[in-house]
C-alpha positions, 0 to 999 in steps of 0.5 A: 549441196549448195558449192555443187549449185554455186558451181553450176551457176558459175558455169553458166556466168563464165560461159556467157562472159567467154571466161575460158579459165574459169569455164575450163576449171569449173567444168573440172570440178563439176567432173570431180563431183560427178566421179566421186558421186558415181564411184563405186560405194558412193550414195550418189549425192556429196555432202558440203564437207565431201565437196570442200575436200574435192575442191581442196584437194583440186587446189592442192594439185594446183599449187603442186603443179604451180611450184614445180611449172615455177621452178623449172622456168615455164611461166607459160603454164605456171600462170594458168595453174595460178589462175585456177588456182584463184578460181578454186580458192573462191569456193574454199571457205577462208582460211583460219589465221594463225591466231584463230587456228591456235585457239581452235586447236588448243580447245581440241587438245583440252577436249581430247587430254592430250598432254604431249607429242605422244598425243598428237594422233588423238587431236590430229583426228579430231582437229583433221574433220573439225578445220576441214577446208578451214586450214591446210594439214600442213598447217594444222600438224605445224601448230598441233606439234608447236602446242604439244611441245609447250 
């Protein structure tokens, strides 16, 4: 719970600065959280892993929407998906170099026995919760197939 009460915080910060993006992205996770909270089946209460993947998945929307403003030439709204984007990103944990994430993923294979690409579901489901938030999926799958194929 300890993103949801950074979040809170931050909101109040950035209503006191007049920080119109960072107030205005902000709210949006706090509304993220309120809707997974209250669906239907939720406890009511979100874990720090469930909070990682809203904010993941907001930033994800974000660098979407970035490319797509970019390449059509609209600068205008390619900067404030940018800017959210940052903001976003300071509540993500940092992100694994391509070093540490080798490292990591070849333990999970030698944990897991996986000895080829046919294996590649066996670490993707352990290596998908171990680096959440920690690396994209993207990345993860890259390099899962990069060391099964060694």
């Amino acid at each position: 719970m300890a993103i949801d009460t950074n979040i809170m915080s931050a909101i109040k910060e950035a209503m006191l600065a007049k920080d119109e993006a960072r107030l205005r992205t902000l709210r949006f996770v706090k509304s993220a959280f309120m809707l997974a909270k209250t669906e239907k089946g939720a406890s009511g209460t979100l874990t720090e892993e469930q909070e990682i993947k809203i904010i993941q998945k907001l930033f994800n929307q974000r660098k979407e929407s970035y490319s797509v403003y970019h390449q059509q030439g609209r600068e205008e709204l390619a900067l404030k998906e940018k800017e959210e984007m940052d903001i976003l990103e300071s509540f993500l944990p940092k992100q694994m170099s391509d070093e540490e994430l080798k490292s990591v993923l070849g333990a999970i294979i030698e944990q897991v026995g996986a000895k080829s690409p046919a294996d590649m579901g066996k670490v993707m489901g352990v290596a998908s919760k171990a680096l959440a938030g920690k690396a994209e999926g993207g990345r993860i799958s890259a390099t899962v197939k990069e060391l099964l194929a060694i």
